[in-house]
DRENKEKE-345119 format. One record per atom (N, C-alpha, C): residue number from 1; x, y, z; residue in three letters. Coordinates in pm, 1 decimal. Example, Ala and Ser with C-alpha at 12.3 -4.5 7.8 and 13.67 -1.06 7.14 Angstrom:
<pts>
PT   i        x        y        z  aa
PT   1   1319.0   -569.0    780.0 ALA
PT   1   1230.0   -450.0    780.0 ALA
PT   1   1320.0   -330.0    780.0 ALA
PT   2   1285.0   -225.0    708.0 SER
PT   2   1367.0   -106.0    714.0 SER
PT   2   1290.0      3.0    787.0 SER
</pts>
This chain:
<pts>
PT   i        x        y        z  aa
PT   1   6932.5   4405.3  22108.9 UNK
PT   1   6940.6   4501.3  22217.1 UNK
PT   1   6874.1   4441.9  22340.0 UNK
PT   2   6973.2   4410.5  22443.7 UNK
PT   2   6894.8   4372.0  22574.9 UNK
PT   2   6861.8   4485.9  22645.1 UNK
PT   3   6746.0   4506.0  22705.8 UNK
PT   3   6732.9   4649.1  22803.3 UNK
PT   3   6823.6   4578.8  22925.0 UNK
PT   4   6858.7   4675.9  23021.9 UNK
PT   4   6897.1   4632.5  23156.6 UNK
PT   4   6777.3   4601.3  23261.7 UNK
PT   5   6763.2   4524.9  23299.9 UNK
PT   5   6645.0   4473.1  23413.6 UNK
PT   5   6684.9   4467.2  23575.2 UNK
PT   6   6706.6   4489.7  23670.6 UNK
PT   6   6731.0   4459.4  23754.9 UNK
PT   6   6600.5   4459.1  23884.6 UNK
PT   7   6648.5   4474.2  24001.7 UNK
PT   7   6556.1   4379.7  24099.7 UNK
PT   7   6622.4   4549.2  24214.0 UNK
PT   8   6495.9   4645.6  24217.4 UNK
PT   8   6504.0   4712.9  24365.7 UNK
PT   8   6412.5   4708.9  24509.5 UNK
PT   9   6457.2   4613.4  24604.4 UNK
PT   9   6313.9   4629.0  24672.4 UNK
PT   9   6203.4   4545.1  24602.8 UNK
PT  10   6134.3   4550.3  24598.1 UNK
PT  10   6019.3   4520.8  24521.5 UNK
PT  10   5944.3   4547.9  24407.5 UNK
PT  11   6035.4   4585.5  24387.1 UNK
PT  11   6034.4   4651.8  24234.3 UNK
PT  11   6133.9   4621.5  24099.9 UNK
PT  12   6109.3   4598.3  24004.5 UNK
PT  12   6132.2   4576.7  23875.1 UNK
PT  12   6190.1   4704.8  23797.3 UNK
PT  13   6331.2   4755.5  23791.4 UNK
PT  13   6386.8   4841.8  23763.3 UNK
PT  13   6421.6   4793.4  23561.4 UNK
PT  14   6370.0   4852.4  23509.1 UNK
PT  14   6421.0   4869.9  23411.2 UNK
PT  14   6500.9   5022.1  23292.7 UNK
PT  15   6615.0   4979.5  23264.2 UNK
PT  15   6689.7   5141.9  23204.4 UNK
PT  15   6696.8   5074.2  23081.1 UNK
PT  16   6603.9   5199.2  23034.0 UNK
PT  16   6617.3   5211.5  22898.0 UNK
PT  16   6714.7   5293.8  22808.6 UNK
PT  17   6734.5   5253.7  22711.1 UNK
PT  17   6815.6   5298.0  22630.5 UNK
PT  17   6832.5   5438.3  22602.7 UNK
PT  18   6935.1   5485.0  22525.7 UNK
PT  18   6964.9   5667.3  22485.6 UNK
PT  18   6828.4   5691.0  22422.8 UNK
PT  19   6785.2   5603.8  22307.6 UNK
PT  19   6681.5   5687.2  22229.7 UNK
PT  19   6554.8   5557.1  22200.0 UNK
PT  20   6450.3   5588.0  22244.5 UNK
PT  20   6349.3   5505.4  22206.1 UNK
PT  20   6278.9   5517.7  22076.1 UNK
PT  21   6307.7   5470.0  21952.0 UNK
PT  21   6224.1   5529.3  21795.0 UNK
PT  21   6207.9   5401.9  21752.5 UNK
PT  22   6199.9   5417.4  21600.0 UNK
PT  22   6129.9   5313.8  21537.9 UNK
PT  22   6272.2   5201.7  21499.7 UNK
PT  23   6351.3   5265.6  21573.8 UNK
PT  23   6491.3   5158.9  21518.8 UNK
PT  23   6488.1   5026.4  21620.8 UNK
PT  24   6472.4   5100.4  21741.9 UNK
PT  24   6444.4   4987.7  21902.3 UNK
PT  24   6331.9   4959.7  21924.1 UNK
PT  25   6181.4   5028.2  21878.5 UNK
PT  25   6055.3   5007.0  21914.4 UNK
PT  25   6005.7   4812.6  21942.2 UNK
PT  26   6087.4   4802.4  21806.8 UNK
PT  26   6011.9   4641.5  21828.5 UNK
PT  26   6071.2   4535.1  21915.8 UNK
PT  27   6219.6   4548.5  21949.4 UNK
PT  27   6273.0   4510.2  22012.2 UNK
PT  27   6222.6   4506.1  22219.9 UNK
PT  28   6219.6   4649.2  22188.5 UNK
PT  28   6193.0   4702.8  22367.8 UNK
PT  28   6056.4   4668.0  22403.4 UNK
PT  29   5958.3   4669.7  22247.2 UNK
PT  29   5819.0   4597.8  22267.5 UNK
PT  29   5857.1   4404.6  22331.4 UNK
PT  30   5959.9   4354.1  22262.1 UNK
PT  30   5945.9   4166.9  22312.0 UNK
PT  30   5988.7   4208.2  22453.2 UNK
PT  31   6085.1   4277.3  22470.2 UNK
PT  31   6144.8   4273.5  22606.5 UNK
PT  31   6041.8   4317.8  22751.4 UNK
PT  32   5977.9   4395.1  22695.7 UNK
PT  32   5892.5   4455.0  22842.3 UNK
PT  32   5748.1   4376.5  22796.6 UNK
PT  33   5692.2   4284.8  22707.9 UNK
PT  33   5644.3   4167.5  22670.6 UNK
PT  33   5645.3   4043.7  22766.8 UNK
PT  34   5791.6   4005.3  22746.5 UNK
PT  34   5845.7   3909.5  22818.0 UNK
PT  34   5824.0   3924.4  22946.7 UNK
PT  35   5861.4   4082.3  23019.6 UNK
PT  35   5863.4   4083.6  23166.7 UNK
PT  35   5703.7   4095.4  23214.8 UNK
PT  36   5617.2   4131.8  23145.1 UNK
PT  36   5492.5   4114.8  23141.9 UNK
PT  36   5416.8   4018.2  23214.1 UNK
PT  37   5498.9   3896.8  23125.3 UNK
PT  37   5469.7   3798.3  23202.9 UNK
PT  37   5515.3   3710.8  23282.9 UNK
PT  38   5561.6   3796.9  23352.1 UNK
PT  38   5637.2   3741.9  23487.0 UNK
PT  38   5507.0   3804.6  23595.3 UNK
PT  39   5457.5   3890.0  23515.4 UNK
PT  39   5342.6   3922.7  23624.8 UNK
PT  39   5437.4   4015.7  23748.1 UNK
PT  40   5489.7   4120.5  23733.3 UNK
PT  40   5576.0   4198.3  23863.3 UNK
PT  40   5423.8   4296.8  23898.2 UNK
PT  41   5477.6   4334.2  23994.5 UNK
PT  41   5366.2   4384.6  24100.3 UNK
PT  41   5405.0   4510.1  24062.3 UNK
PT  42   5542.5   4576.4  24063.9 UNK
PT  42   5621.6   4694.2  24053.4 UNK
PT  42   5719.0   4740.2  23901.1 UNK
PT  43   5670.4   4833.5  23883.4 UNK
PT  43   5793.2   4844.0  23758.5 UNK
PT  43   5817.4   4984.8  23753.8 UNK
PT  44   5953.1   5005.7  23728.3 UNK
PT  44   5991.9   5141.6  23706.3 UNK
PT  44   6093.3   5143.6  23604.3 UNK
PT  45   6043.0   5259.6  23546.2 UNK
PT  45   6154.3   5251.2  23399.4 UNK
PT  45   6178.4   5359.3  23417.3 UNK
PT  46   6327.5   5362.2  23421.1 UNK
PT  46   6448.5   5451.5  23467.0 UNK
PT  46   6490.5   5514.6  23310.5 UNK
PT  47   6451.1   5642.8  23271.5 UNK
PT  47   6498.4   5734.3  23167.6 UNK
PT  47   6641.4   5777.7  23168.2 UNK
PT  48   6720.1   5731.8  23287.1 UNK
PT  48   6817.3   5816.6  23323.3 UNK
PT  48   6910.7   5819.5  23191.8 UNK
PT  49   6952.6   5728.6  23095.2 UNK
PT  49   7015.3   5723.0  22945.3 UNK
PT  49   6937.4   5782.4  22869.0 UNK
PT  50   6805.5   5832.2  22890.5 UNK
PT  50   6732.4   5805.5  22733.6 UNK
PT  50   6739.4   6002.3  22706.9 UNK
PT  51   6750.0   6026.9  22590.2 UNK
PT  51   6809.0   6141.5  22572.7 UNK
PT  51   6672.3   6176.3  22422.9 UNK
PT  52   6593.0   6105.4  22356.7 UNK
PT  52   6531.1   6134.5  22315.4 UNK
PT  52   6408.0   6021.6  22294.2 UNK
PT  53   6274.1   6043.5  22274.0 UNK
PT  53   6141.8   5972.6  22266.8 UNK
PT  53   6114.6   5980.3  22160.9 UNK
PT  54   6081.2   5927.5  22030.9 UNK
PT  54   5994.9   5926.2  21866.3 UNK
PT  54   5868.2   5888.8  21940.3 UNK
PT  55   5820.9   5902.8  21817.1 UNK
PT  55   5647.6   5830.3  21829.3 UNK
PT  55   5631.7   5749.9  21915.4 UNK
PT  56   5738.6   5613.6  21764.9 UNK
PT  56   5701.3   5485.1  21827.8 UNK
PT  56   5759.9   5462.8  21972.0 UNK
PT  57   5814.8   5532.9  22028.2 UNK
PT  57   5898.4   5530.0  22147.4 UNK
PT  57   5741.0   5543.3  22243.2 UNK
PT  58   5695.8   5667.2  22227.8 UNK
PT  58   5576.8   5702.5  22282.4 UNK
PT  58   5435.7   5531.5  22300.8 UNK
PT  59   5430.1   5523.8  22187.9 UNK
PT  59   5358.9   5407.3  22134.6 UNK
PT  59   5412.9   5343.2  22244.3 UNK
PT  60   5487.9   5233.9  22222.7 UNK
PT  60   5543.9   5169.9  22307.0 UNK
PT  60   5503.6   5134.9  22460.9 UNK
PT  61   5585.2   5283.3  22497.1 UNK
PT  61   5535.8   5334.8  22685.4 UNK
PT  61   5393.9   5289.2  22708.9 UNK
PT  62   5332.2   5395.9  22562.8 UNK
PT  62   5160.1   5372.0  22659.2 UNK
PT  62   5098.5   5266.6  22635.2 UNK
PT  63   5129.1   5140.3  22545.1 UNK
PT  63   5082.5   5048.2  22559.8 UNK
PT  63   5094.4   4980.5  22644.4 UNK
PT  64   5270.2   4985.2  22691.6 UNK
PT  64   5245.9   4867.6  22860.0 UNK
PT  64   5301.8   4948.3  22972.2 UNK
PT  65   5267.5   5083.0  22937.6 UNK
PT  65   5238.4   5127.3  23073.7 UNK
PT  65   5076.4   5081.1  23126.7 UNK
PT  66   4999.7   5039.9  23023.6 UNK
PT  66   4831.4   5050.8  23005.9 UNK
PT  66   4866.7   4858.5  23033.2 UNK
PT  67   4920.3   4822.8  22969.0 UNK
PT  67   4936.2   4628.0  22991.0 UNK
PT  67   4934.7   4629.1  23098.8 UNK
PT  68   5068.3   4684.2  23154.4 UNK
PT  68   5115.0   4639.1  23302.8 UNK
PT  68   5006.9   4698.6  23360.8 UNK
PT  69   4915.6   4791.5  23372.0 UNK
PT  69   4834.6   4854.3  23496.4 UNK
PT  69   4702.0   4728.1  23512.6 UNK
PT  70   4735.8   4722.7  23380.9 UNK
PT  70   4594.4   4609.8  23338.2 UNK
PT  70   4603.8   4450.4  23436.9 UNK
PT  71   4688.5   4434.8  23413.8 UNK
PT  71   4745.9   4327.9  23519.6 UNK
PT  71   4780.1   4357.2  23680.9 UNK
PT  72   4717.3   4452.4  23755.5 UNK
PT  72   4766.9   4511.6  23864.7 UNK
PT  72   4852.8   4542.3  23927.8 UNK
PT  73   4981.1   4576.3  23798.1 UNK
PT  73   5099.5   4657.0  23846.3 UNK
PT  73   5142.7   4731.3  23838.5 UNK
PT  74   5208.0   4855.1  23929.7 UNK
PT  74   5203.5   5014.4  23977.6 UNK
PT  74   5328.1   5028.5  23847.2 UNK
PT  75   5288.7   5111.1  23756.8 UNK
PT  75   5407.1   5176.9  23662.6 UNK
PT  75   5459.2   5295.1  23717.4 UNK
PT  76   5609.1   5363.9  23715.4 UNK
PT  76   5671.5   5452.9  23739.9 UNK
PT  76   5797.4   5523.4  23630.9 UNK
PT  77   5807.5   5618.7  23576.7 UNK
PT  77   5848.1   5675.3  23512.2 UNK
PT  77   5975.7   5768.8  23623.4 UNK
PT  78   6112.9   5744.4  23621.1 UNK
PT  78   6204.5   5828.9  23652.9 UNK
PT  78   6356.9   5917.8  23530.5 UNK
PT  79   6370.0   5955.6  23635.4 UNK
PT  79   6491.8   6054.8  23592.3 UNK
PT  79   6474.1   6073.4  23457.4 UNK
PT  80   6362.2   6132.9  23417.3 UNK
PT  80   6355.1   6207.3  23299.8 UNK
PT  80   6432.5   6344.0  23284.3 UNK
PT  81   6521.5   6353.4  23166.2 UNK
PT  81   6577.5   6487.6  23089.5 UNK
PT  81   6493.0   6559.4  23076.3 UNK
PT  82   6473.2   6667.3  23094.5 UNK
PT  82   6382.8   6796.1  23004.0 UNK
PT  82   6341.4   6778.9  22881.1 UNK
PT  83   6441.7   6753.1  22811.2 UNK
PT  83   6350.0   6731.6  22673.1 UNK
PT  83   6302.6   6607.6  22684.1 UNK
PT  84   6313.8   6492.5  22754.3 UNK
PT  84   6183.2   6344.9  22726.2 UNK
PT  84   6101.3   6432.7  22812.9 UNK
PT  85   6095.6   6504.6  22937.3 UNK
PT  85   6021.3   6522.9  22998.8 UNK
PT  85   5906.2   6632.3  22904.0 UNK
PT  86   5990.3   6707.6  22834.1 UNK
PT  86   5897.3   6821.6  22682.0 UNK
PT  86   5807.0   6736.0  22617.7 UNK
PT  87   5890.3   6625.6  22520.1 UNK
PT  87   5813.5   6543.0  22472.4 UNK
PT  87   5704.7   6485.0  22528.6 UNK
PT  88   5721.0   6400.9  22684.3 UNK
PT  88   5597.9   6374.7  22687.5 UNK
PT  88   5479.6   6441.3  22745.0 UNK
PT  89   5521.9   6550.9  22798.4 UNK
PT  89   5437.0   6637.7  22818.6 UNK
PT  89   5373.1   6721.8  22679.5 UNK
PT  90   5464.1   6733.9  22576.2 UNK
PT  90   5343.1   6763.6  22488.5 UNK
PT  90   5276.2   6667.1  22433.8 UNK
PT  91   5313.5   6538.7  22424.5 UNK
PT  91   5221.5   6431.4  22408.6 UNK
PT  91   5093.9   6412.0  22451.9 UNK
PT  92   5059.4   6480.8  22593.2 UNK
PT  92   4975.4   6487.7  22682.2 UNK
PT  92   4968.2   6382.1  22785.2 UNK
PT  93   5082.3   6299.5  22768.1 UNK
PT  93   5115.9   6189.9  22909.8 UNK
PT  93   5133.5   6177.9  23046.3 UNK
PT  94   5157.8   6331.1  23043.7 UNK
PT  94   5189.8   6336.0  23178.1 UNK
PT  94   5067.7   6290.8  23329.7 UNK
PT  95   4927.8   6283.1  23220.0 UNK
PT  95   4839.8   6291.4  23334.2 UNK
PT  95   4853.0   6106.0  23296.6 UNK
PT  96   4856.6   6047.1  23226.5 UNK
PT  96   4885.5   5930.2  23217.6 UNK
PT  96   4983.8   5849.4  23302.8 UNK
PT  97   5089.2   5880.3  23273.9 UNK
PT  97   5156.8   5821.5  23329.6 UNK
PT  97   5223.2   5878.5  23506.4 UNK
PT  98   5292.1   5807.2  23576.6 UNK
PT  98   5348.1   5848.4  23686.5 UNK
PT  98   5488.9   5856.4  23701.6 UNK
PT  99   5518.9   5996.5  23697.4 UNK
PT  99   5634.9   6032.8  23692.7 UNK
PT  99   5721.5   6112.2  23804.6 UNK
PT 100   5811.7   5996.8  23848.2 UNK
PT 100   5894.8   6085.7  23983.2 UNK
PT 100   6057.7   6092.2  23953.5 UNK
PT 101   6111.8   6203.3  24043.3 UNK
PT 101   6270.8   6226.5  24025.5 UNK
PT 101   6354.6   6130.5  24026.1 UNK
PT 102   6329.3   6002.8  24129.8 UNK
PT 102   6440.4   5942.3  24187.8 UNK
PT 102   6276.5   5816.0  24175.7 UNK
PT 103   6419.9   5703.3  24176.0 UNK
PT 103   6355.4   5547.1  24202.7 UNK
PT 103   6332.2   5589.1  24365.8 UNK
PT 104   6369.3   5594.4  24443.7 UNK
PT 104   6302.0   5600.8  24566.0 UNK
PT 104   6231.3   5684.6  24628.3 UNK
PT 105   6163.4   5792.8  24536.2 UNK
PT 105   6085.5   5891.6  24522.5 UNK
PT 105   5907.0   5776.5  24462.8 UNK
PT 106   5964.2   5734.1  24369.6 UNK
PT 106   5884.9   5607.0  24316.2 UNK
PT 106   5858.9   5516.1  24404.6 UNK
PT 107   5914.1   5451.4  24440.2 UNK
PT 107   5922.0   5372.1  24589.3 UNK
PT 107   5822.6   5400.8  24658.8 UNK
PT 108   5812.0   5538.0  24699.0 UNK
PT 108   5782.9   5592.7  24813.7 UNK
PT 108   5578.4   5602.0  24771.0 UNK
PT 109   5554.0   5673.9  24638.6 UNK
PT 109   5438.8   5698.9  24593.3 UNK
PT 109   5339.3   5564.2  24538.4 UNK
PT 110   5435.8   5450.6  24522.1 UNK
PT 110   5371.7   5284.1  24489.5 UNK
PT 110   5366.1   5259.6  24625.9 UNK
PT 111   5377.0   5306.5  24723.0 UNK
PT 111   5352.0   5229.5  24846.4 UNK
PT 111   5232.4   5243.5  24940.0 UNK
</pts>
């Protein structure tokens, strides 16, 4: 499974898949690994496919949403569904992570 990666502005757009669980976990772990170390300044991971979150899906996020910050780069969470947006709000992520409507809503709050 390749995620899609692309280049907005200055920023590091990545869309993730329909469902993040323990079937893709290890996979989407090498991939946002890899981009890690490219060292990006910006990253936004675009929910707009993802239609459900598991655990390990959860797992995942907050480890390199927590990598990437660690390395001094702005994480952004978009176009979340209601239910990822349920999930991670009952997770208690929401104060964690940064979550806006639109990539250029994101844009706008990394700047």
């Amino acid at each position: 499974m390749a995620l899609e990666i692309t280049a907005l502005r200055d920023a590091i757009v990545v869309e993730l898949p329909g469902r993040l669980d323990s079937n893709n976990a290890t996979d989407i772990e090498s991939e946002l690994q890899a981009l890690l170390q490219t060292k990006p300044k910006k990253v936004i991971l675009d929910f707009t496919q993802t239609e459900y979150v598991a655990s390990a899906g959860l797992r995942v996020l907050l480890r390199y949403t927590r990598d990437f910050q660690s390395k001094g780069c702005q994480v952004a969470f978009v176009e979340l569904s209601p239910s990822v947006q349920k999930i991670i709000g009952m997770a208690g992520f929401t104060k964690i992570f940064s979550i806006s409507v639109s990539k250029e809503e994101a844009l706008r709050k990394m700047n």
